[in-house]
mmCIF file of the N, C-alpha and C atoms, coordinates in Angstrom:
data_MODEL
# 
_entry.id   MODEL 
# 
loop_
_atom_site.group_PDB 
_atom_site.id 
_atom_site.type_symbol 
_atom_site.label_atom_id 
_atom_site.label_alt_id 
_atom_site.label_comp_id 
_atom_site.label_asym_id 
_atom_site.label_entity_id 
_atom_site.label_seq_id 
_atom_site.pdbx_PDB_ins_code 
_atom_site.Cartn_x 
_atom_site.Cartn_y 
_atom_site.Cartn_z 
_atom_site.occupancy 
_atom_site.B_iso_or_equiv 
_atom_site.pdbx_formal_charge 
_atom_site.auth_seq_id 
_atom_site.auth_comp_id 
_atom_site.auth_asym_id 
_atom_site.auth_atom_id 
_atom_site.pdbx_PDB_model_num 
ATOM 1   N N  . UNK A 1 1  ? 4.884   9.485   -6.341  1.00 0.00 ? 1  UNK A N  1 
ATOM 2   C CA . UNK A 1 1  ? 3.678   8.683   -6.406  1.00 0.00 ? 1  UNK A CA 1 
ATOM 3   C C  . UNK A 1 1  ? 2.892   8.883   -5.122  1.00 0.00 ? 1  UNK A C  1 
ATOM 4   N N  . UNK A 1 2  ? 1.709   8.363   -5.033  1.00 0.00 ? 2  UNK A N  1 
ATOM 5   C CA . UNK A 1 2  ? 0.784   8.545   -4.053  1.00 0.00 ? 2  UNK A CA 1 
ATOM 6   C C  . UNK A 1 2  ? 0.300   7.200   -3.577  1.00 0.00 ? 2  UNK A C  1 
ATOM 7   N N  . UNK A 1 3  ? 0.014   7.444   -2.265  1.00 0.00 ? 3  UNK A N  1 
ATOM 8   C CA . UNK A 1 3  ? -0.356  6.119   -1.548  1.00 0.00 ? 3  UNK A CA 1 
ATOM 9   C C  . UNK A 1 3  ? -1.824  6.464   -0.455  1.00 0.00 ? 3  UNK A C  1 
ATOM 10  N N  . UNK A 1 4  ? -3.070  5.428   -1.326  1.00 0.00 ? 4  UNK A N  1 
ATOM 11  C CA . UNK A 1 4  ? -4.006  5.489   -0.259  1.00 0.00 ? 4  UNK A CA 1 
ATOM 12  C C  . UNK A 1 4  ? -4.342  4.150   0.583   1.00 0.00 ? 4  UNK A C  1 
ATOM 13  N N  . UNK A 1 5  ? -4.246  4.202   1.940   1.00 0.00 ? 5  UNK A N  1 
ATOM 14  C CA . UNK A 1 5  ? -5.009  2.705   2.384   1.00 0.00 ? 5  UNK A CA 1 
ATOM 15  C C  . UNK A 1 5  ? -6.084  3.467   3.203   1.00 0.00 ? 5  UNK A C  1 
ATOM 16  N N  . UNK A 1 6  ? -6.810  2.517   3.143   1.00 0.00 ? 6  UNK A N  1 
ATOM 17  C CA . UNK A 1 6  ? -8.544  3.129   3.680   1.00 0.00 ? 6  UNK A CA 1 
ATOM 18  C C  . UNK A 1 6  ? -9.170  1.464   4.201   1.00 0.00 ? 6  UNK A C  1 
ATOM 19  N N  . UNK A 1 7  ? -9.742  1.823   4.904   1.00 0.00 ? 7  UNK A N  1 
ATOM 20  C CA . UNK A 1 7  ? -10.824 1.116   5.445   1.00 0.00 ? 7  UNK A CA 1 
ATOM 21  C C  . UNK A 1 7  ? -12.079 1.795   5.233   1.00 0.00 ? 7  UNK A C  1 
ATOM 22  N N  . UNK A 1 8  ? -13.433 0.838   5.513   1.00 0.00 ? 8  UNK A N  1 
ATOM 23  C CA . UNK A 1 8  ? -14.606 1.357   4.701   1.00 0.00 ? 8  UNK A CA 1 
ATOM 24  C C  . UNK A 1 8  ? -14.743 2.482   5.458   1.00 0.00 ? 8  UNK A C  1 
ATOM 25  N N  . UNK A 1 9  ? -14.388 2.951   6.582   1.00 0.00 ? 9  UNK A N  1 
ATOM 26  C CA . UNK A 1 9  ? -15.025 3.883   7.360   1.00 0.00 ? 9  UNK A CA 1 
ATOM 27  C C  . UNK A 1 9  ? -14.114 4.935   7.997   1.00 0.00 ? 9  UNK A C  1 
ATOM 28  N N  . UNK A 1 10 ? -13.072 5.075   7.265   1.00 0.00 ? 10 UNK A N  1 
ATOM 29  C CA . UNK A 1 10 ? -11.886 6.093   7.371   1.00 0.00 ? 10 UNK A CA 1 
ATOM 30  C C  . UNK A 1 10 ? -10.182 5.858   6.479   1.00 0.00 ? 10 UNK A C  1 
ATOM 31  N N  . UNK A 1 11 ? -9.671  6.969   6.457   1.00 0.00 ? 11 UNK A N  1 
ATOM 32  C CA . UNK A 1 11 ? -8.573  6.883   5.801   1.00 0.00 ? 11 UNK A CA 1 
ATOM 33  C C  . UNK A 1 11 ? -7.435  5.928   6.463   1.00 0.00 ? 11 UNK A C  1 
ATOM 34  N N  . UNK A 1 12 ? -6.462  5.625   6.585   1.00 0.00 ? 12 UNK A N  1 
ATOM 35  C CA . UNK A 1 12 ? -5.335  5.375   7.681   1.00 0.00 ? 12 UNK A CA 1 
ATOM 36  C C  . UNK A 1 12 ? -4.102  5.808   6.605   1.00 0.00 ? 12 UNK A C  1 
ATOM 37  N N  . UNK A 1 13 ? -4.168  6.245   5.664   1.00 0.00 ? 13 UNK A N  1 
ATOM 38  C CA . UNK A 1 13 ? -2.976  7.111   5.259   1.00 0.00 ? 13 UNK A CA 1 
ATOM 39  C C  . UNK A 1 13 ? -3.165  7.630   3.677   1.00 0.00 ? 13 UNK A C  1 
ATOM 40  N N  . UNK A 1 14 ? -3.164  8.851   3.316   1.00 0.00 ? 14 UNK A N  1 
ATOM 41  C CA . UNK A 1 14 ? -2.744  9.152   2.409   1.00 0.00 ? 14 UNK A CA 1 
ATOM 42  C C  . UNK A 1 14 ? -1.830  10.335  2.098   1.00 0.00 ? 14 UNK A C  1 
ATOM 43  N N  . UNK A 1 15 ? -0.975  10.126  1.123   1.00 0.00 ? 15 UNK A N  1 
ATOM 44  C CA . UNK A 1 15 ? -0.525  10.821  0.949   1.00 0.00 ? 15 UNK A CA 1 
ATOM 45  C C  . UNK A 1 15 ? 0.691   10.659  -0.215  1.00 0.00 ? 15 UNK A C  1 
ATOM 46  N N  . UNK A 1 16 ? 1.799   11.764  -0.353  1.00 0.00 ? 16 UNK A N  1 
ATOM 47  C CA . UNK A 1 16 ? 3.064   10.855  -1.266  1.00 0.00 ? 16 UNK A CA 1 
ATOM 48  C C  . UNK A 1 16 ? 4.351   10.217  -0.577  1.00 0.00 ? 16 UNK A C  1 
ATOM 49  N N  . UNK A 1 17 ? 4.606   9.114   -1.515  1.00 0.00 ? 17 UNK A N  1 
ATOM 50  C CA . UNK A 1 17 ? 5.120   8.669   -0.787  1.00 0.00 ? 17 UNK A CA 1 
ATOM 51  C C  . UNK A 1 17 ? 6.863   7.961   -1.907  1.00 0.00 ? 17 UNK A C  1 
ATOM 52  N N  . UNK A 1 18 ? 7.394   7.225   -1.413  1.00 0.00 ? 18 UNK A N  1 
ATOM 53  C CA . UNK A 1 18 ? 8.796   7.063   -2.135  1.00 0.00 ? 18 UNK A CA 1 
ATOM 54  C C  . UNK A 1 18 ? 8.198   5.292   -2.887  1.00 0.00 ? 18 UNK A C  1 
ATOM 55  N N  . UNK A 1 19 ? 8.115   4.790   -2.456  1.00 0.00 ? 19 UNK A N  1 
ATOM 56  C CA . UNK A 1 19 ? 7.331   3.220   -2.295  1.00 0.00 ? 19 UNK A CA 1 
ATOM 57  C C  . UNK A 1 19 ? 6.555   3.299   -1.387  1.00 0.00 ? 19 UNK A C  1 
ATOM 58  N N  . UNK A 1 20 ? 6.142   1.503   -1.644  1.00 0.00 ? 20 UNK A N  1 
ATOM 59  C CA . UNK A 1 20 ? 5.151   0.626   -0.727  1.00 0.00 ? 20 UNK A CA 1 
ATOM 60  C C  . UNK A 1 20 ? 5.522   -0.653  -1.163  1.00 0.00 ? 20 UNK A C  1 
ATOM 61  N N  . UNK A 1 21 ? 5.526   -0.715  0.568   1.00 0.00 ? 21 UNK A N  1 
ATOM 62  C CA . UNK A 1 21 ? 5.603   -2.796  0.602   1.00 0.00 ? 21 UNK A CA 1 
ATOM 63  C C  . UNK A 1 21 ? 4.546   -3.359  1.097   1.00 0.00 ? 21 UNK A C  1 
ATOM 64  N N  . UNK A 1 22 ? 3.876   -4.488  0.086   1.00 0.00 ? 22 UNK A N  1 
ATOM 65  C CA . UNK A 1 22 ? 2.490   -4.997  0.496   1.00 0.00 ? 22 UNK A CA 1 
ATOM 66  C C  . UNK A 1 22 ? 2.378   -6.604  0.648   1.00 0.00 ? 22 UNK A C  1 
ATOM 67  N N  . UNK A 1 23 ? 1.829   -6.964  1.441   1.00 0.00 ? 23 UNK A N  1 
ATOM 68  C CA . UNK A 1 23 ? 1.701   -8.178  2.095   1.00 0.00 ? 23 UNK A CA 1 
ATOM 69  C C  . UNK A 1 23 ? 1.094   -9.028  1.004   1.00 0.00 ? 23 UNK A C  1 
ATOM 70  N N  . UNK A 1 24 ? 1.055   -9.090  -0.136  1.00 0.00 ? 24 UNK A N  1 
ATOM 71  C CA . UNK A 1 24 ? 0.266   -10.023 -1.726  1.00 0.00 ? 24 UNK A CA 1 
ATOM 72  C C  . UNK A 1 24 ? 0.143   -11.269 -1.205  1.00 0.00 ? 24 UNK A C  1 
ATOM 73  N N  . UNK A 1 25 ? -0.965  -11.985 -1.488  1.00 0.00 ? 25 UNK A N  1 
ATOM 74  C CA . UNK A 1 25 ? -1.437  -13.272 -1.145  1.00 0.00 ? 25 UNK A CA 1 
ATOM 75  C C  . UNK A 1 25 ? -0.245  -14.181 -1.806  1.00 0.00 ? 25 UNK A C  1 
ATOM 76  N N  . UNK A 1 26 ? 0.283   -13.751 -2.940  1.00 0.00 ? 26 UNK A N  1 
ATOM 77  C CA . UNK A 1 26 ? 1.323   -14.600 -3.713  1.00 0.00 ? 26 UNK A CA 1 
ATOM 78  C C  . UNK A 1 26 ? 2.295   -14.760 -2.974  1.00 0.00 ? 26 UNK A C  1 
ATOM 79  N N  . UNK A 1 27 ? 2.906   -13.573 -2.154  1.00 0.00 ? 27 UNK A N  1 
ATOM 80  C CA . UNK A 1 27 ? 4.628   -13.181 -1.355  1.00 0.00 ? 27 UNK A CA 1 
ATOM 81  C C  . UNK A 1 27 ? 4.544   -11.337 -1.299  1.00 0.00 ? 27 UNK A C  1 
ATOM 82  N N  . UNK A 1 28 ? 5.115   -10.966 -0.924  1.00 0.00 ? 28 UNK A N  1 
ATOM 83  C CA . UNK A 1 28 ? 5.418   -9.774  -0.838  1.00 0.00 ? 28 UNK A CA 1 
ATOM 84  C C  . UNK A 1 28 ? 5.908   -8.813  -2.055  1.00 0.00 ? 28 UNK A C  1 
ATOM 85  N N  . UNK A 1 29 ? 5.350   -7.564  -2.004  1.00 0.00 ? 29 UNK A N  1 
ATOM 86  C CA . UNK A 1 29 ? 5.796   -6.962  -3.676  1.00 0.00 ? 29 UNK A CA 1 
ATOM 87  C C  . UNK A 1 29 ? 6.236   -5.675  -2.836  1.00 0.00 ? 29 UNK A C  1 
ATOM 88  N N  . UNK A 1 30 ? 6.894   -4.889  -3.686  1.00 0.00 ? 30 UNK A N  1 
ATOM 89  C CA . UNK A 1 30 ? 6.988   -3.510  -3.519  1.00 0.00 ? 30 UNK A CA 1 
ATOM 90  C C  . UNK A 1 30 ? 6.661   -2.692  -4.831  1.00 0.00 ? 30 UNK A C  1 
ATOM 91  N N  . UNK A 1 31 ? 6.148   -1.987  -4.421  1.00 0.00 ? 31 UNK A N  1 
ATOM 92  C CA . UNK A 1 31 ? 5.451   -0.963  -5.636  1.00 0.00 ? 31 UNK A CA 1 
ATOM 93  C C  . UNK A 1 31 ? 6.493   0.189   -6.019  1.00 0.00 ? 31 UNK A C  1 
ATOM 94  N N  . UNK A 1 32 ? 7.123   0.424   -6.794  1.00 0.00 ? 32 UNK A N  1 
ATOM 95  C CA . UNK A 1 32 ? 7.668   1.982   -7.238  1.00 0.00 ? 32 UNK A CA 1 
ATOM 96  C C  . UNK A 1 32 ? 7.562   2.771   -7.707  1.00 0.00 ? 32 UNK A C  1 
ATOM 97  N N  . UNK A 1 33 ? 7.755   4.089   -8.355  1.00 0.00 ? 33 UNK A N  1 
ATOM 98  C CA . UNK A 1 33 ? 7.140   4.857   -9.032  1.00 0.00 ? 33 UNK A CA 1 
ATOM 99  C C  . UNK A 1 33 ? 7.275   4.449   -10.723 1.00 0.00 ? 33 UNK A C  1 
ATOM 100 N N  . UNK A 1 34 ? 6.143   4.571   -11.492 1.00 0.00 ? 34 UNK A N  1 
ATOM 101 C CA . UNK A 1 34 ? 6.337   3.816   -12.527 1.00 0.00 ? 34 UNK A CA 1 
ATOM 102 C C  . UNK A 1 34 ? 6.255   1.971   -13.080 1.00 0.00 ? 34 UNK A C  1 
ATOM 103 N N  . UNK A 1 35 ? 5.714   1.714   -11.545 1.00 0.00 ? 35 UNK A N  1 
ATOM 104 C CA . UNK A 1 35 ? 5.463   0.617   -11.908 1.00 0.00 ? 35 UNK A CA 1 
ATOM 105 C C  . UNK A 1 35 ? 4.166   0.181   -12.782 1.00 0.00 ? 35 UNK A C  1 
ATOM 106 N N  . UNK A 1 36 ? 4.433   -1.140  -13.410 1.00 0.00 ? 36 UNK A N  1 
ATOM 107 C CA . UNK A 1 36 ? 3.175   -1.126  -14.218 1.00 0.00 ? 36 UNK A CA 1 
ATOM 108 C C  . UNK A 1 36 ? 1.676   -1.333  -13.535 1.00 0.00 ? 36 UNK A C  1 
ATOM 109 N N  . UNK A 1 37 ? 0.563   -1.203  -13.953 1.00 0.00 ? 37 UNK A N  1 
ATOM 110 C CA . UNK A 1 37 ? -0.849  -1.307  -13.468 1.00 0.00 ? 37 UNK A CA 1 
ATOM 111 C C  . UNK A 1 37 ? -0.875  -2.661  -12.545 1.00 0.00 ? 37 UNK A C  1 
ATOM 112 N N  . UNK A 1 38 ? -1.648  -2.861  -11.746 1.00 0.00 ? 38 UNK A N  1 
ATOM 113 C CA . UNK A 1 38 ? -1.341  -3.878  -11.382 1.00 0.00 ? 38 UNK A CA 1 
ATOM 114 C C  . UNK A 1 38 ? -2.804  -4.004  -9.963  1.00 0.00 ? 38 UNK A C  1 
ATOM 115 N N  . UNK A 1 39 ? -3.279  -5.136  -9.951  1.00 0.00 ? 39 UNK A N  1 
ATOM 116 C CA . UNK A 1 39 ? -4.213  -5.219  -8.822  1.00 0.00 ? 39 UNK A CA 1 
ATOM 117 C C  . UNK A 1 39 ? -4.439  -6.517  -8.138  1.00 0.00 ? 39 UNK A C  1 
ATOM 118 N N  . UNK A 1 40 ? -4.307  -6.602  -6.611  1.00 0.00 ? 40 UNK A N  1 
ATOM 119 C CA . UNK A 1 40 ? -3.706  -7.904  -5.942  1.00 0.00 ? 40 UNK A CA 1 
ATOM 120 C C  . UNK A 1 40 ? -4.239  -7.789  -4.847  1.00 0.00 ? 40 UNK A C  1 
ATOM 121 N N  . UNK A 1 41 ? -4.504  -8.926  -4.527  1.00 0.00 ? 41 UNK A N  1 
ATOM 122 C CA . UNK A 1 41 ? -5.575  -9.095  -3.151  1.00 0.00 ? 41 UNK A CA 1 
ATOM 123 C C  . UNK A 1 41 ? -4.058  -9.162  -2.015  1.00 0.00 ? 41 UNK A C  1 
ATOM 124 N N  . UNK A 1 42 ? -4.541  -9.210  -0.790  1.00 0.00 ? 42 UNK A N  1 
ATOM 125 C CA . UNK A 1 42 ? -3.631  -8.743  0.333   1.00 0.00 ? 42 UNK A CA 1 
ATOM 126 C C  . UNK A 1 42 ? -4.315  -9.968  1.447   1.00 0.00 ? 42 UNK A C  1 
ATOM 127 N N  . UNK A 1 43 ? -2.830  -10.904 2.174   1.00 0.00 ? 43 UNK A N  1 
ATOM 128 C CA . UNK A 1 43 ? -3.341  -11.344 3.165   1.00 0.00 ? 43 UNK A CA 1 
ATOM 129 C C  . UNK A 1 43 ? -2.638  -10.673 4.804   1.00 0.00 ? 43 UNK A C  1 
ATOM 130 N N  . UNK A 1 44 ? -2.966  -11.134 6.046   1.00 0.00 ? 44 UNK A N  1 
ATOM 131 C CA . UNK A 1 44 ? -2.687  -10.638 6.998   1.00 0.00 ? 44 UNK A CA 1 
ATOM 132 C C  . UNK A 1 44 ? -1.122  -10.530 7.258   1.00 0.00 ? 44 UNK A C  1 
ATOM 133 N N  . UNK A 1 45 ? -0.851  -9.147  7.205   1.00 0.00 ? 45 UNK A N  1 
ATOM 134 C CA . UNK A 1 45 ? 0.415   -8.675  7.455   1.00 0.00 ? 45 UNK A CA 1 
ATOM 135 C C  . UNK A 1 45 ? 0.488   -7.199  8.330   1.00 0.00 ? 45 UNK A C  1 
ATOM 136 N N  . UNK A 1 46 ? 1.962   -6.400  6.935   1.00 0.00 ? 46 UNK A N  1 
ATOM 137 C CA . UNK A 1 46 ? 1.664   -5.044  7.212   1.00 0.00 ? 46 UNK A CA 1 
ATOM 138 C C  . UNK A 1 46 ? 2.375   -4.536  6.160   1.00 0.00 ? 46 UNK A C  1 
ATOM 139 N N  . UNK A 1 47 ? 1.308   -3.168  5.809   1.00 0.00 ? 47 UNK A N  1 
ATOM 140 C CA . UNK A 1 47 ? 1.713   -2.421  4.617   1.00 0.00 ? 47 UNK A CA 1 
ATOM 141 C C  . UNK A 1 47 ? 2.505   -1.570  5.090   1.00 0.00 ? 47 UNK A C  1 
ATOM 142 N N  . UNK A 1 48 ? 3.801   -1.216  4.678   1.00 0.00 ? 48 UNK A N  1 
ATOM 143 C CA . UNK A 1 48 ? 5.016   -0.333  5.039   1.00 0.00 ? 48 UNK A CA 1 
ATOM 144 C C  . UNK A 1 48 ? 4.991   0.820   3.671   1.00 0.00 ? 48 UNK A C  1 
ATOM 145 N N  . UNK A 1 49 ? 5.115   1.445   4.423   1.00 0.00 ? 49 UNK A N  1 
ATOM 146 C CA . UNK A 1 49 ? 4.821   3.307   3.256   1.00 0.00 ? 49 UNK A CA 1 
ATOM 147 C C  . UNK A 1 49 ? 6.291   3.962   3.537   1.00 0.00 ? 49 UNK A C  1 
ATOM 148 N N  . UNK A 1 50 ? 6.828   4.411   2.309   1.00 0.00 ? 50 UNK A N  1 
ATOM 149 C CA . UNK A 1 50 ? 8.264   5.018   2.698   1.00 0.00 ? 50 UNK A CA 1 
ATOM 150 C C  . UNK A 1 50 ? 7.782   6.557   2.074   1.00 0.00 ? 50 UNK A C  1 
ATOM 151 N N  . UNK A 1 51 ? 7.638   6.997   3.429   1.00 0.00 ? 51 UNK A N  1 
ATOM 152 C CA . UNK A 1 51 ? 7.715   8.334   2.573   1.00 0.00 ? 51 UNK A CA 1 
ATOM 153 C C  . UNK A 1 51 ? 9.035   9.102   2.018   1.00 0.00 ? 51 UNK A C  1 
ATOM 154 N N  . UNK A 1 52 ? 8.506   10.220  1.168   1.00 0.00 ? 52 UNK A N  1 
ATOM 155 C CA . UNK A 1 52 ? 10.085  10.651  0.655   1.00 0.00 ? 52 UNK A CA 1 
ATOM 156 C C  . UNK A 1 52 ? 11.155  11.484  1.602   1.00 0.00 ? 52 UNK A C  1 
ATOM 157 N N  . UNK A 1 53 ? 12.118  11.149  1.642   1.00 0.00 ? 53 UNK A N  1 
ATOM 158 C CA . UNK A 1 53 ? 13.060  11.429  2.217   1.00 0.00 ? 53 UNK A CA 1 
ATOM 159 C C  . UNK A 1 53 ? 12.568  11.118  3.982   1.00 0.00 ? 53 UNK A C  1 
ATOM 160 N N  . UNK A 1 54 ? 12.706  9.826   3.775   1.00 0.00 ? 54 UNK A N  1 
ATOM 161 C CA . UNK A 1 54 ? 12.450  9.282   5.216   1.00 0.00 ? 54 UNK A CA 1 
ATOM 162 C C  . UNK A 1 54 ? 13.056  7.806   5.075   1.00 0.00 ? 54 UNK A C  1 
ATOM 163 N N  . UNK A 1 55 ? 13.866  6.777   5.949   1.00 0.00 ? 55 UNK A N  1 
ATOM 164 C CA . UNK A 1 55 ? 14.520  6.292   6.480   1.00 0.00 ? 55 UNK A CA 1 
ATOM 165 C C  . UNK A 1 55 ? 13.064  5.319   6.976   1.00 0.00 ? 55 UNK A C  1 
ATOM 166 N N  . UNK A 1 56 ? 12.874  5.204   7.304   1.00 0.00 ? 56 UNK A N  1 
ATOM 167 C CA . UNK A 1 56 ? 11.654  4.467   8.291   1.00 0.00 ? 56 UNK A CA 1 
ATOM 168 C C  . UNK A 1 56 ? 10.793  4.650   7.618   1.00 0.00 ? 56 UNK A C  1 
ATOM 169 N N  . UNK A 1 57 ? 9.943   3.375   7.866   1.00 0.00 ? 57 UNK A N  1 
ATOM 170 C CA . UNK A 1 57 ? 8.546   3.041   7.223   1.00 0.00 ? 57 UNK A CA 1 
ATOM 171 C C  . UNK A 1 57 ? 7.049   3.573   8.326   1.00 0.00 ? 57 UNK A C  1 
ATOM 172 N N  . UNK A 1 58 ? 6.277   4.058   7.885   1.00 0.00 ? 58 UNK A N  1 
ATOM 173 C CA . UNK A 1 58 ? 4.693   4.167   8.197   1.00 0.00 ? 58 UNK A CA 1 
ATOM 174 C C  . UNK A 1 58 ? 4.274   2.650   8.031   1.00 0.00 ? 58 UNK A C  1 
ATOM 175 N N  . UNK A 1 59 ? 4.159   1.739   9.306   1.00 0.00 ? 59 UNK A N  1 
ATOM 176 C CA . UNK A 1 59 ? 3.661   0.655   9.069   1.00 0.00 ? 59 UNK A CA 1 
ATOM 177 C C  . UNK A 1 59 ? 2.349   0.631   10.097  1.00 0.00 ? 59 UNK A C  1 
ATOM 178 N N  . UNK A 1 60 ? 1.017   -0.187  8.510   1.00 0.00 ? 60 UNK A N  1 
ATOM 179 C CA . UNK A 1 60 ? 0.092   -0.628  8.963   1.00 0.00 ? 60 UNK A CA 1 
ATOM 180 C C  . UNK A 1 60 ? -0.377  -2.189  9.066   1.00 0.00 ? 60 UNK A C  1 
ATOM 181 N N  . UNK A 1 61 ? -0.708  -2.470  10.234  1.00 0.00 ? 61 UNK A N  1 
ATOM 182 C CA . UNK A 1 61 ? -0.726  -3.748  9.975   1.00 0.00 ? 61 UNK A CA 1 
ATOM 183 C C  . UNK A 1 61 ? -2.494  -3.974  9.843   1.00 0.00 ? 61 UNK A C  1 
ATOM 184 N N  . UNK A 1 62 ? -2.490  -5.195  8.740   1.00 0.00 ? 62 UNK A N  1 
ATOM 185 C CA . UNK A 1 62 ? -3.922  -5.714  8.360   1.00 0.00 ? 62 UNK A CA 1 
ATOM 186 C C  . UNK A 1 62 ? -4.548  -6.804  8.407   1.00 0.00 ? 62 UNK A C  1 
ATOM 187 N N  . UNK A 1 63 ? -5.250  -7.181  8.120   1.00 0.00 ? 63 UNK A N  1 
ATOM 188 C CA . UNK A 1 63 ? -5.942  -8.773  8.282   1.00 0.00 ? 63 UNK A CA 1 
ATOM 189 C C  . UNK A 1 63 ? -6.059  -8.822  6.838   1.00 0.00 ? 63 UNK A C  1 
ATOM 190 N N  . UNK A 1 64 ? -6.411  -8.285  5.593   1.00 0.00 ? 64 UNK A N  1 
ATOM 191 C CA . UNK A 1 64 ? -6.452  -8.427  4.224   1.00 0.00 ? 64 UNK A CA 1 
ATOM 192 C C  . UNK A 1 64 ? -7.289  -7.458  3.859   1.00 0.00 ? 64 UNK A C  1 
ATOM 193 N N  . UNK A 1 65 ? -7.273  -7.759  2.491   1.00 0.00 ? 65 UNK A N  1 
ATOM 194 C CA . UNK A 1 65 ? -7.694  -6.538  1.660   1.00 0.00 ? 65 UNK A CA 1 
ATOM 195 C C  . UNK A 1 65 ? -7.278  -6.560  0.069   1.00 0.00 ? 65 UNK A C  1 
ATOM 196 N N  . UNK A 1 66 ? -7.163  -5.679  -0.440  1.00 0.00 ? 66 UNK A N  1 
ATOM 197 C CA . UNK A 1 66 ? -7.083  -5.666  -1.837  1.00 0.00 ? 66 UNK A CA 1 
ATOM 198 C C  . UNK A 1 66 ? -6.561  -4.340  -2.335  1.00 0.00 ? 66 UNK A C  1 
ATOM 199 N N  . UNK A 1 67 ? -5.634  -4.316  -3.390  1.00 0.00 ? 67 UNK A N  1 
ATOM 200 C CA . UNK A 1 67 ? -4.987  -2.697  -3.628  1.00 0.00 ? 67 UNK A CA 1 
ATOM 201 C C  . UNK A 1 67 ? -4.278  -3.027  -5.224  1.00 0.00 ? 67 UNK A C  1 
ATOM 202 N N  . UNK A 1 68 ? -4.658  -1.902  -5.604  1.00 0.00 ? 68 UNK A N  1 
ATOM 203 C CA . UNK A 1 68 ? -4.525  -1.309  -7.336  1.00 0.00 ? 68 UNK A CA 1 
ATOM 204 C C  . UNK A 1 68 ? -3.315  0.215   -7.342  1.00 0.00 ? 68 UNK A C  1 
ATOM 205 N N  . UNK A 1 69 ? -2.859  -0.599  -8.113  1.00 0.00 ? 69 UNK A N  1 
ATOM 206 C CA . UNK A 1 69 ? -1.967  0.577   -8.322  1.00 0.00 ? 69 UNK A CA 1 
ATOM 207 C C  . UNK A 1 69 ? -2.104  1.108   -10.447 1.00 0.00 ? 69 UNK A C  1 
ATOM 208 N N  . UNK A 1 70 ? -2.739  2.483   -10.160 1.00 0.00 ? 70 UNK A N  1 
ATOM 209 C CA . UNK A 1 70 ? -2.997  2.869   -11.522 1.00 0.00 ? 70 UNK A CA 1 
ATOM 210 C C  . UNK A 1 70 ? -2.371  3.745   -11.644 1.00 0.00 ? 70 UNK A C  1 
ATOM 211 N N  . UNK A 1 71 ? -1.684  4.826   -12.224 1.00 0.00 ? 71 UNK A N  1 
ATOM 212 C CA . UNK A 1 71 ? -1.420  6.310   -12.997 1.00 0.00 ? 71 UNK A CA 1 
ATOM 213 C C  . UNK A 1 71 ? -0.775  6.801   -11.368 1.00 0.00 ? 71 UNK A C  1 
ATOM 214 N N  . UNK A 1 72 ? 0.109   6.067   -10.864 1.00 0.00 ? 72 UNK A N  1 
ATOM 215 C CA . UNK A 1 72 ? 1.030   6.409   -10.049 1.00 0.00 ? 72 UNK A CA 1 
ATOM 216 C C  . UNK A 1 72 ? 0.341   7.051   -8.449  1.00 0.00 ? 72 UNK A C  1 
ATOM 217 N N  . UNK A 1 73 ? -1.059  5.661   -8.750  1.00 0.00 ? 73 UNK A N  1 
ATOM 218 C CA . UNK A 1 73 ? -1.500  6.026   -7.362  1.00 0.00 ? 73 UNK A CA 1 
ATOM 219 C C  . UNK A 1 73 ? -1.860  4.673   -6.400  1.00 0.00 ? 73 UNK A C  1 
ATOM 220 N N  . UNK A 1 74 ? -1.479  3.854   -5.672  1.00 0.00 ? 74 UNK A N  1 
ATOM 221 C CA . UNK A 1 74 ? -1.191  2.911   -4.831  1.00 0.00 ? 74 UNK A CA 1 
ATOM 222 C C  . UNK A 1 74 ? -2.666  2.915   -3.707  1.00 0.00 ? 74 UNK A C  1 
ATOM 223 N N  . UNK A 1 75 ? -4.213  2.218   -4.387  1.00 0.00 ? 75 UNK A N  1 
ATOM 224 C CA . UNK A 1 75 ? -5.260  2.381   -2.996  1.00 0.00 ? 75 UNK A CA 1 
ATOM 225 C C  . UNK A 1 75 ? -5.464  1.044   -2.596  1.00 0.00 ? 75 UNK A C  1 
ATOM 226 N N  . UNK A 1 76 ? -5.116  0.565   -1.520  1.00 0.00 ? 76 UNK A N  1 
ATOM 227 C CA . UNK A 1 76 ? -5.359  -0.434  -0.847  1.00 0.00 ? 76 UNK A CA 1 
ATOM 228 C C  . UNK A 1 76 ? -6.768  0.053   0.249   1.00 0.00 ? 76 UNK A C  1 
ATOM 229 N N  . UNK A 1 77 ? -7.846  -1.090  0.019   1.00 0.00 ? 77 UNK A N  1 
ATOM 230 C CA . UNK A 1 77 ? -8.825  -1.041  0.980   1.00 0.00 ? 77 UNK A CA 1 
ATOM 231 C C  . UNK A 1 77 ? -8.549  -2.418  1.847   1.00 0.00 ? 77 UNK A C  1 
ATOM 232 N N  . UNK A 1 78 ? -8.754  -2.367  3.042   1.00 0.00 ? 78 UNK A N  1 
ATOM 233 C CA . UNK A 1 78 ? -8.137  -2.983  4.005   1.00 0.00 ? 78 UNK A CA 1 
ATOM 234 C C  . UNK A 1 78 ? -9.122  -3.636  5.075   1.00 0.00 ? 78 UNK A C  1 
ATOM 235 N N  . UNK A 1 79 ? -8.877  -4.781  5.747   1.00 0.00 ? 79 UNK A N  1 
ATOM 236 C CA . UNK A 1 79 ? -9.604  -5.091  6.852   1.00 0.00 ? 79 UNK A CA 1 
ATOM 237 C C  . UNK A 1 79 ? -8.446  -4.943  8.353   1.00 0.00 ? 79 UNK A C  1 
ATOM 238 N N  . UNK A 1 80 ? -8.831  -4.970  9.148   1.00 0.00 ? 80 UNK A N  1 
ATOM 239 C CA . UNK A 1 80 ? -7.988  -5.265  10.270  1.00 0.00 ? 80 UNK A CA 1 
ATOM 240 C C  . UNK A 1 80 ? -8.273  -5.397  11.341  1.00 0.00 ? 80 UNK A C  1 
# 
């Protein structure tokens, strides 16, 4: 699967990735490959990206935002 987070005025990561853990206004979710459609606003945390075959997370931290996960692609647009 693929993972984009962006801010309006540049990327801060894309690419593929194994999961994603996202800060959801509800509690925390993790996304996997095959998960169903799904779109959820984001409060101040940090989005953790596992890439594949990696041990350690790519963590961004945010102030909020909002992210859709469709056809096995994960785009969070972000404030921070």
């Amino acid at each position: 699967m693929k993972a984009k987070v962006l801010k309006l005025e540049k990327k801060l990561f894309d690419g593929e990735v194994s999961y994603v853990v996202l800060p959801a206004t509800l509690g925390e979710i993790c996304i996997l490959p095959n998960h169903m459609a799904i779109v959820t606003t984001l409060k101040k945390g940090v989005i953790r990206v596992f890439k594949p075959n990696r041990m350690h997370s790519v963590d961004i931290e945010i102030d909020g935002g909002v992210c859709s996960f469709f056809e096995e692609v994960a785009t969070c647009v972000v404030n921070f």
